[in-house]
ZATOR-112884 format. One record per atom (N, C-alpha, C): residue number from 1; z, x, y; atom name. Coordinates in nm, 3 decimals. Example, Ala and Ser with C-alpha at 12.3 -4.5 7.8 and 13.67 -1.06 7.14 Angstrom:
2
+-----+---------+---------+---------+------+
:  nr :      pz :      px :      py : atom :
+-----+---------+---------+---------+------+
:   1 :   0.780 :   1.319 :  -0.569 :    N :
:   1 :   0.780 :   1.230 :  -0.450 :   CA :
:   1 :   0.780 :   1.320 :  -0.330 :    C :
:   2 :   0.708 :   1.285 :  -0.225 :    N :
:   2 :   0.714 :   1.367 :  -0.106 :   CA :
:   2 :   0.787 :   1.290 :   0.003 :    C :
+-----+---------+---------+---------+------+
END
This chain:
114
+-----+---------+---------+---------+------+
:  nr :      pz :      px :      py : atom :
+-----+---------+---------+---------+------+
:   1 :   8.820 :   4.067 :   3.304 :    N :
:   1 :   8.714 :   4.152 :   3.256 :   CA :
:   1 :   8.600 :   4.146 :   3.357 :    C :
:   2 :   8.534 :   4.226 :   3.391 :    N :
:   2 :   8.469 :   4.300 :   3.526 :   CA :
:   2 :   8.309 :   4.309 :   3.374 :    C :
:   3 :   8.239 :   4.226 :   3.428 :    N :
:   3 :   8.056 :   4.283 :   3.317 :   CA :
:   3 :   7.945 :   4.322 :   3.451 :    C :
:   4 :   7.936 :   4.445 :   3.412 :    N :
:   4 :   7.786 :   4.435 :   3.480 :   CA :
:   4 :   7.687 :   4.482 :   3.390 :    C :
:   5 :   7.549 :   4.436 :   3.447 :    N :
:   5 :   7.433 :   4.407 :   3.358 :   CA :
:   5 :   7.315 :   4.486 :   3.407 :    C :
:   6 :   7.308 :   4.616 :   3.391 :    N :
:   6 :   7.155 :   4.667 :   3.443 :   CA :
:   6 :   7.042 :   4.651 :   3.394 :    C :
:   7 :   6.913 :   4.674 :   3.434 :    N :
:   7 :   6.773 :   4.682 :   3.338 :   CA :
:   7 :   6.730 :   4.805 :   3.423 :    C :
:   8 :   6.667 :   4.843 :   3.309 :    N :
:   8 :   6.591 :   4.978 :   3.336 :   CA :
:   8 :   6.441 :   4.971 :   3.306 :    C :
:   9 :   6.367 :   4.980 :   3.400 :    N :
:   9 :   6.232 :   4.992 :   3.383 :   CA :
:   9 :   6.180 :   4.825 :   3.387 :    C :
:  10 :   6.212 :   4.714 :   3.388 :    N :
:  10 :   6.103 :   4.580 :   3.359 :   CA :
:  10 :   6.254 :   4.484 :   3.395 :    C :
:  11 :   6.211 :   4.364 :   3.475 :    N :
:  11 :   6.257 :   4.242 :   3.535 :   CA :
:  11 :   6.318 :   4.215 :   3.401 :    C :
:  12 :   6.449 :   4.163 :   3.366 :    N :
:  12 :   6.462 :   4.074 :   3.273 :   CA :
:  12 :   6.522 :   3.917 :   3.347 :    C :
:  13 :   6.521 :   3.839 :   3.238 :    N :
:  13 :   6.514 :   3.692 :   3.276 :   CA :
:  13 :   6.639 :   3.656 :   3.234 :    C :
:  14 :   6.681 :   3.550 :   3.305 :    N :
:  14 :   6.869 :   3.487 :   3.321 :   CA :
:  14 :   6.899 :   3.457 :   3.206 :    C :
:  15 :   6.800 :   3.427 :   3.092 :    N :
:  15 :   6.857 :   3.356 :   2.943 :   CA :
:  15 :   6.908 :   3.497 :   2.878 :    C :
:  16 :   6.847 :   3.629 :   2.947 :    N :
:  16 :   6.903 :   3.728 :   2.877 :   CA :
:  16 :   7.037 :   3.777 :   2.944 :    C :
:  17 :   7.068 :   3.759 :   3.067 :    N :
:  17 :   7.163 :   3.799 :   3.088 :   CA :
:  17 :   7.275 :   3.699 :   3.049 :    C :
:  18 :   7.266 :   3.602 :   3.079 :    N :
:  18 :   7.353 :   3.472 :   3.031 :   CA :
:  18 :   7.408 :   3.541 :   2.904 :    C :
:  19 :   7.316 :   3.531 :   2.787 :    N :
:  19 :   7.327 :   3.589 :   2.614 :   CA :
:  19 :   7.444 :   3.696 :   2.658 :    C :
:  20 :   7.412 :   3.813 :   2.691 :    N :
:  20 :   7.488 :   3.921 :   2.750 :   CA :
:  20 :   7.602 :   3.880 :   2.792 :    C :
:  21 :   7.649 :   3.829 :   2.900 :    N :
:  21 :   7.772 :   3.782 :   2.939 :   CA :
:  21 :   7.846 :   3.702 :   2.823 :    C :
:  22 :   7.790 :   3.631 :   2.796 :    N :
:  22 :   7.860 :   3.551 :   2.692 :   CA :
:  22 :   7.904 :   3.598 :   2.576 :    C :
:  23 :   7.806 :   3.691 :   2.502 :    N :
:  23 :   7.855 :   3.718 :   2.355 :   CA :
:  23 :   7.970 :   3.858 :   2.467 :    C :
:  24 :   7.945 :   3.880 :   2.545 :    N :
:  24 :   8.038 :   4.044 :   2.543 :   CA :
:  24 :   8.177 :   3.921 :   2.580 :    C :
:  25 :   8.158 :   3.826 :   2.630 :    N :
:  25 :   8.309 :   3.770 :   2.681 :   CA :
:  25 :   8.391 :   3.778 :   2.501 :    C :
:  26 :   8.285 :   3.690 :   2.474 :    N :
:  26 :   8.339 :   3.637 :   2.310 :   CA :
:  26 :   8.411 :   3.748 :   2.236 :    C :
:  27 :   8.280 :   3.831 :   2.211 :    N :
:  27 :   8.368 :   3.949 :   2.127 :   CA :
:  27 :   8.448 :   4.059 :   2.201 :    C :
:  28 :   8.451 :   4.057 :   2.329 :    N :
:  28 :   8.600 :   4.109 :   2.352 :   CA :
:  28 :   8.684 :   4.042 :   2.392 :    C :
:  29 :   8.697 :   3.930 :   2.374 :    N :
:  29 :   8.801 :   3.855 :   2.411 :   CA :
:  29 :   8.923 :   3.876 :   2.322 :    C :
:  30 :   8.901 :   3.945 :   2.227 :    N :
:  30 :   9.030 :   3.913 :   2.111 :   CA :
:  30 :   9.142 :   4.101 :   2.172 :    C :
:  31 :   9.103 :   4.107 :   2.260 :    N :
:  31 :   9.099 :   4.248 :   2.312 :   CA :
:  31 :   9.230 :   4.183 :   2.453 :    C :
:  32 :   9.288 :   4.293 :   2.512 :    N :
:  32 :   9.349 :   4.288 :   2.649 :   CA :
:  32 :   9.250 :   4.276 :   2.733 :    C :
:  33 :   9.205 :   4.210 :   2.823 :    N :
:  33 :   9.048 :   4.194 :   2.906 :   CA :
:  33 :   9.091 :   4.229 :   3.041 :    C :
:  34 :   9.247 :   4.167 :   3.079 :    N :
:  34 :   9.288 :   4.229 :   3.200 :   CA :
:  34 :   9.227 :   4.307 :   3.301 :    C :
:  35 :   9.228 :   4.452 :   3.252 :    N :
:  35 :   9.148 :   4.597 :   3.318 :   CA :
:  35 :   9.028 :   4.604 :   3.246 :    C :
:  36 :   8.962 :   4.545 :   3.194 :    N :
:  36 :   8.834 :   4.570 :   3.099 :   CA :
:  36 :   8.730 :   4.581 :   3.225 :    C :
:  37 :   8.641 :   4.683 :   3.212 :    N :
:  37 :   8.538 :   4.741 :   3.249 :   CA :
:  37 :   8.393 :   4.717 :   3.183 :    C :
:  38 :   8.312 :   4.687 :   3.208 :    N :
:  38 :   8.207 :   4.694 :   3.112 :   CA :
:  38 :   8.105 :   4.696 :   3.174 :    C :
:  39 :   8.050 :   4.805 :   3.144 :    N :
:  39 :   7.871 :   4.821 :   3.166 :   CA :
:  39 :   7.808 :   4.778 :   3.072 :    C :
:  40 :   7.687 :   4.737 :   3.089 :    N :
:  40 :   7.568 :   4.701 :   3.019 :   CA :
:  40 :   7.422 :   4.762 :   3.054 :    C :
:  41 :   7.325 :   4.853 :   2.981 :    N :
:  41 :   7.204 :   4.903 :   3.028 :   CA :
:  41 :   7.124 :   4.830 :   2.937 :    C :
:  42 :   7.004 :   4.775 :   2.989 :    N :
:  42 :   6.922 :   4.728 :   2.854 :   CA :
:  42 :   6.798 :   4.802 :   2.919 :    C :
:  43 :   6.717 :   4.867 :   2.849 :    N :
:  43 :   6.614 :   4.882 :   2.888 :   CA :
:  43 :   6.500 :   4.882 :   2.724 :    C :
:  44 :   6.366 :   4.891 :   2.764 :    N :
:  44 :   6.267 :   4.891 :   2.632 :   CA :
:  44 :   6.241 :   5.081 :   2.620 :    C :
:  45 :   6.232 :   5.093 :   2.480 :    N :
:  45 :   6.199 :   5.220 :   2.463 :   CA :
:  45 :   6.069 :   5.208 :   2.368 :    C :
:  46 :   5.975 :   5.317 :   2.385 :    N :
:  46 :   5.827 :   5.283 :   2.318 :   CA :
:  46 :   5.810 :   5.394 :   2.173 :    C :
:  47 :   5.827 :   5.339 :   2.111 :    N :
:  47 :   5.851 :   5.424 :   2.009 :   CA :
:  47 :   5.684 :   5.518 :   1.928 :    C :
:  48 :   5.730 :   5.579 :   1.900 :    N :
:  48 :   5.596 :   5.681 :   1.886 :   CA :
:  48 :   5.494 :   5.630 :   1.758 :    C :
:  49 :   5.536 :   5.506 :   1.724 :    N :
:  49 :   5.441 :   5.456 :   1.578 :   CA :
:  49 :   5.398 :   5.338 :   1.703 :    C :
:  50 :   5.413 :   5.313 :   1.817 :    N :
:  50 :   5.342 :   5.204 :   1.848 :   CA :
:  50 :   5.442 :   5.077 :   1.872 :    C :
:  51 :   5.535 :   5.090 :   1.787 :    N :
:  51 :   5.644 :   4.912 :   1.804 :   CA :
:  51 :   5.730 :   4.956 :   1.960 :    C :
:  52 :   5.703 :   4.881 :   2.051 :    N :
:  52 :   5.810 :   4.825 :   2.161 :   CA :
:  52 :   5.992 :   4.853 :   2.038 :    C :
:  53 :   6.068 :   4.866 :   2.130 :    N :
:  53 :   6.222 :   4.900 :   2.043 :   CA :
:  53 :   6.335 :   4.886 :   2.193 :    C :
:  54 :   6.401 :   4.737 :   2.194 :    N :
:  54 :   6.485 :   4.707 :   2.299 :   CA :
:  54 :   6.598 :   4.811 :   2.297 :    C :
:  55 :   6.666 :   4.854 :   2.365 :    N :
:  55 :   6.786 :   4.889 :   2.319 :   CA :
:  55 :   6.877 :   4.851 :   2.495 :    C :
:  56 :   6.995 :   4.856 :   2.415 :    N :
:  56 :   7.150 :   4.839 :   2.503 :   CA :
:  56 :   7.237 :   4.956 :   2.467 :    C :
:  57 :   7.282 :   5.015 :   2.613 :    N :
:  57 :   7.364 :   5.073 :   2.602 :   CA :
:  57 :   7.517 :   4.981 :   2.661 :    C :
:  58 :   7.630 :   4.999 :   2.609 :    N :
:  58 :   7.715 :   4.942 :   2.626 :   CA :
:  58 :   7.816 :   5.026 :   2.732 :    C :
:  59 :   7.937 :   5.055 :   2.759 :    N :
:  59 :   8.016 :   5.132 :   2.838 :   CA :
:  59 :   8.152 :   5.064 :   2.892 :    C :
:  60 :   8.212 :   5.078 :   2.788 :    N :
:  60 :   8.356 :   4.987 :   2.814 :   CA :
:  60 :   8.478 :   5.098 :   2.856 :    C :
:  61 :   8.522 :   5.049 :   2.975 :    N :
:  61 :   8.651 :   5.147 :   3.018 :   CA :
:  61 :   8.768 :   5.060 :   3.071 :    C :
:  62 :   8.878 :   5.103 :   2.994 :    N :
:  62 :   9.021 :   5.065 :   3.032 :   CA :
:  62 :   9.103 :   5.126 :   3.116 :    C :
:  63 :   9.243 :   5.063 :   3.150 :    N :
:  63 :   9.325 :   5.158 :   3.186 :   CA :
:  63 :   9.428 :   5.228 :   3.070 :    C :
:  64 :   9.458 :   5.117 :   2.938 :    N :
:  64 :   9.509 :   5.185 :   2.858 :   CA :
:  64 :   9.450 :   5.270 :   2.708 :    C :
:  65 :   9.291 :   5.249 :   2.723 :    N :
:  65 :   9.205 :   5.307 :   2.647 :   CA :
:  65 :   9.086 :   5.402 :   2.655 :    C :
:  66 :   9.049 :   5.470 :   2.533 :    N :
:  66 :   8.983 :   5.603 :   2.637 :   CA :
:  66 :   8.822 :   5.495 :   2.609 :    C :
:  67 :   8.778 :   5.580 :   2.739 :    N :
:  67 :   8.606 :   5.530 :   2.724 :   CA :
:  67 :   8.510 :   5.507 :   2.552 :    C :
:  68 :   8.454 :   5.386 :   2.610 :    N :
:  68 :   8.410 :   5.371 :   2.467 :   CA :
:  68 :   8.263 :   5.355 :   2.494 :    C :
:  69 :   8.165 :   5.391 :   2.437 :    N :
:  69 :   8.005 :   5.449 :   2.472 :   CA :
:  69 :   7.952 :   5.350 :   2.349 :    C :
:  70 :   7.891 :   5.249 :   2.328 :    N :
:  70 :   7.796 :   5.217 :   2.246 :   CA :
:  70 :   7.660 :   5.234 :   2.276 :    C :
:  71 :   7.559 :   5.231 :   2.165 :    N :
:  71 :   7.411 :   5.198 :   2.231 :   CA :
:  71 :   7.351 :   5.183 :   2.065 :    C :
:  72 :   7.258 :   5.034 :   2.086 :    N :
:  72 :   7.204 :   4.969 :   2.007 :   CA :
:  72 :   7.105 :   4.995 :   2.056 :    C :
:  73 :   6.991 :   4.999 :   1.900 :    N :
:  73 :   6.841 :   4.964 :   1.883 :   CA :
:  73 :   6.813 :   4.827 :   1.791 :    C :
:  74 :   6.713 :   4.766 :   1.840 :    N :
:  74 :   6.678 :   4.628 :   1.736 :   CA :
:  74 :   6.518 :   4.613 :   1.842 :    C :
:  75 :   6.456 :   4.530 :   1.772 :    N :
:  75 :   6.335 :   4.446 :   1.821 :   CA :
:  75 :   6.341 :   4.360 :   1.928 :    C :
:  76 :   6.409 :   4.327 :   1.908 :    N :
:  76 :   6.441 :   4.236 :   2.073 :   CA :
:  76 :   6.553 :   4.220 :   2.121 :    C :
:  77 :   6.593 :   4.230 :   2.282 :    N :
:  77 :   6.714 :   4.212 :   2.343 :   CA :
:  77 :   6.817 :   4.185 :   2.259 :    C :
:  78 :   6.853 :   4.018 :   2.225 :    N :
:  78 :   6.916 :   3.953 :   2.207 :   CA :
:  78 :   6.988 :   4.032 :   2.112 :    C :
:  79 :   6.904 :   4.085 :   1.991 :    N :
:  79 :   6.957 :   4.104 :   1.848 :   CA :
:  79 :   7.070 :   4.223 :   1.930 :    C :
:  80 :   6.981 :   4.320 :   1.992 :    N :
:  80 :   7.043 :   4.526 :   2.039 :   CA :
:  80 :   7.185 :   4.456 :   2.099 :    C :
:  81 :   7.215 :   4.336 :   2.175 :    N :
:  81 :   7.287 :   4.304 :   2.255 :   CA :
:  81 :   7.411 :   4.286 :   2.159 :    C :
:  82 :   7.403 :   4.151 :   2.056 :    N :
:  82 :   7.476 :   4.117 :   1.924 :   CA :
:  82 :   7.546 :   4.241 :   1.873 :    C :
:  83 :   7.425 :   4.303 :   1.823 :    N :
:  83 :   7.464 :   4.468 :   1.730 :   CA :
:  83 :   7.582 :   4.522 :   1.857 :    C :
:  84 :   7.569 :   4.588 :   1.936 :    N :
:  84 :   7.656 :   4.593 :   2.036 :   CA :
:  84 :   7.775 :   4.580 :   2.081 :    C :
:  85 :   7.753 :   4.432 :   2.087 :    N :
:  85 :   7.885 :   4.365 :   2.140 :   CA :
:  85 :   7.996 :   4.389 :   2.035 :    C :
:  86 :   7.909 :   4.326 :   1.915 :    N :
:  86 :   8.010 :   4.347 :   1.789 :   CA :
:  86 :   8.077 :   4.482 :   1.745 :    C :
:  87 :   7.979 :   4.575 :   1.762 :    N :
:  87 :   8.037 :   4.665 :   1.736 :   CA :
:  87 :   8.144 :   4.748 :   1.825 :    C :
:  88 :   8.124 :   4.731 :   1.904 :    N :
:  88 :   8.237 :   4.725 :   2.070 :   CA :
:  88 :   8.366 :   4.671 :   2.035 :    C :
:  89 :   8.351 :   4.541 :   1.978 :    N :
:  89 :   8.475 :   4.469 :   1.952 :   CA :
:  89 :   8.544 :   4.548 :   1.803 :    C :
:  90 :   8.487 :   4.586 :   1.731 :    N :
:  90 :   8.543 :   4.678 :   1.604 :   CA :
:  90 :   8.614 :   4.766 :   1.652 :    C :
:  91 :   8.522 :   4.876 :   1.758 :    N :
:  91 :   8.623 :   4.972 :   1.750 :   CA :
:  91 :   8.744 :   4.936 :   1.905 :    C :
:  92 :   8.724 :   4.842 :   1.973 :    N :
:  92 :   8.847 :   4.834 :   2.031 :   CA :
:  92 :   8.962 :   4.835 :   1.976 :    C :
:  93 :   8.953 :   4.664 :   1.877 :    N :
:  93 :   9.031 :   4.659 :   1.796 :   CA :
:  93 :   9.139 :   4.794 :   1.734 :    C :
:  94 :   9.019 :   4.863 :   1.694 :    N :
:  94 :   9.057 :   4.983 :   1.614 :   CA :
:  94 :   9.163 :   5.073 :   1.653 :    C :
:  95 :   9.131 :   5.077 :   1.812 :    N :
:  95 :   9.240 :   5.177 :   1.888 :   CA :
:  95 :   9.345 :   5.124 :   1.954 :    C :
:  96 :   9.332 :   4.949 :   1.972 :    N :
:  96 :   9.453 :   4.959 :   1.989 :   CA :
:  96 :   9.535 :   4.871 :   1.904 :    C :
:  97 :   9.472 :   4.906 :   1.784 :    N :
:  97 :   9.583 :   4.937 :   1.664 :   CA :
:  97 :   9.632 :   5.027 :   1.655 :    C :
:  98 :   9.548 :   5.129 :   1.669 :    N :
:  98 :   9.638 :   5.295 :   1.645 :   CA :
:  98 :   9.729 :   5.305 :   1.753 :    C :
:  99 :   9.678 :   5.234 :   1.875 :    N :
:  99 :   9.796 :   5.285 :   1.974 :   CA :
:  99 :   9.915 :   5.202 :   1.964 :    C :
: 100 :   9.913 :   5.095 :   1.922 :    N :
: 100 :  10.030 :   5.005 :   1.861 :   CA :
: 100 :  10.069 :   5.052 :   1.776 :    C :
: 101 :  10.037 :   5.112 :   1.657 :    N :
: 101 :  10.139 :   5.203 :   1.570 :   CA :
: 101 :  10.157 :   5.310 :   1.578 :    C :
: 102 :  10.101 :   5.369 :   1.656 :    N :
: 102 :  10.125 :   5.478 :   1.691 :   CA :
: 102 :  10.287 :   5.512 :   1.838 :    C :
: 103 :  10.246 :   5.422 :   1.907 :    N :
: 103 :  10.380 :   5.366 :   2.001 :   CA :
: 103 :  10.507 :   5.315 :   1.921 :    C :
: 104 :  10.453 :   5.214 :   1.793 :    N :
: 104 :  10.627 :   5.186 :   1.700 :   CA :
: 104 :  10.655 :   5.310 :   1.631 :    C :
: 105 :  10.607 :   5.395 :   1.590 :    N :
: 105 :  10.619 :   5.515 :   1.503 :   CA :
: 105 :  10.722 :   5.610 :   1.602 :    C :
: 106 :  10.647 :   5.619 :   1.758 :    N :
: 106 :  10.705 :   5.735 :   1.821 :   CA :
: 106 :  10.844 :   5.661 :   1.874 :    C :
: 107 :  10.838 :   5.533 :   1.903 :    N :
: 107 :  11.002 :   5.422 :   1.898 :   CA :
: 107 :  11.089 :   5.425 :   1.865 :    C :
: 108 :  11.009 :   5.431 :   1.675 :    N :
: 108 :  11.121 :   5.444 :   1.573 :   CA :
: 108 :  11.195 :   5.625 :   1.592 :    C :
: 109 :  11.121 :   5.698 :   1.596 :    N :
: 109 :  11.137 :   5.820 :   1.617 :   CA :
: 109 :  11.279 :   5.834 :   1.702 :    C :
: 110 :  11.247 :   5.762 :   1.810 :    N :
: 110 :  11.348 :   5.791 :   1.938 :   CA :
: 110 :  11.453 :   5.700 :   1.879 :    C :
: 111 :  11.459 :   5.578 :   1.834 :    N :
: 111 :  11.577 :   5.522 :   1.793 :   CA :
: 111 :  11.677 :   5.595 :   1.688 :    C :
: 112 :  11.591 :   5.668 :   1.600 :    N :
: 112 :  11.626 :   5.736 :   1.484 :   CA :
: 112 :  11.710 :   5.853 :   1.528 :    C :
: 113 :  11.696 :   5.924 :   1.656 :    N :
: 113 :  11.740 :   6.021 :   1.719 :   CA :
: 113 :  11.880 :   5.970 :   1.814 :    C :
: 114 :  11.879 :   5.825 :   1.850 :    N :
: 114 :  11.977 :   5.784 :   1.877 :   CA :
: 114 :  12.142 :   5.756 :   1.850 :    C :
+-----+---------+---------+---------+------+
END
């Protein structure tokens, strides 16, 4: 698995990227990591009532899965990063379940024709 880590607009500091590397290893680890791709954007967005609002965009690309686009909002890094990661790891999961049953389905198909 290949992570890179951008910031947009303001220096961030190694405890945040560290956080970053680590939780994205964790929660995609339960994943094929092999060809795993992963971008990371964090930048601050200023929200129009006045509150600072971190957000991460995520950007995971395979060779056997189609592009997957996250992007979290929360109060600070760490949390947008968490929200993120996790949710990254849901829908991997997700597809390549479908593509695992979806591959025994079209199997059975061809055996059935045999």
């Amino acid at each position: 698995m290949k992570i890179e880590i951008h910031e947009k607009g303001m220096p961030l500091d190694d405890s945040i990227h560290k956080h970053a590397f680590d939780r994205l290893a964790y929660e995609l680890s339960s994943t094929d990591t092999r060809n795993l791709y992963v971008k990371v954007t964090l930048s601050e967005l200023d929200e129009r009532a006045g509150a600072d609002c971190k957000y991460c965009n995520l950007t995971v690309t395979s060779d056997h899965i189609k592009e997957l686009v996250v992007e979290e909002k929360a109060p600070d890094f760490f949390m947008s990063i968490e929200k993120a990661s996790e949710k990254a790891r849901r829908i991997m999961l997700g597809r390549i379940f479908q593509l695992n049953f979806y591959s025994r389905q079209y199997n059975s198909c061809l055996e059935a024709r045999a």
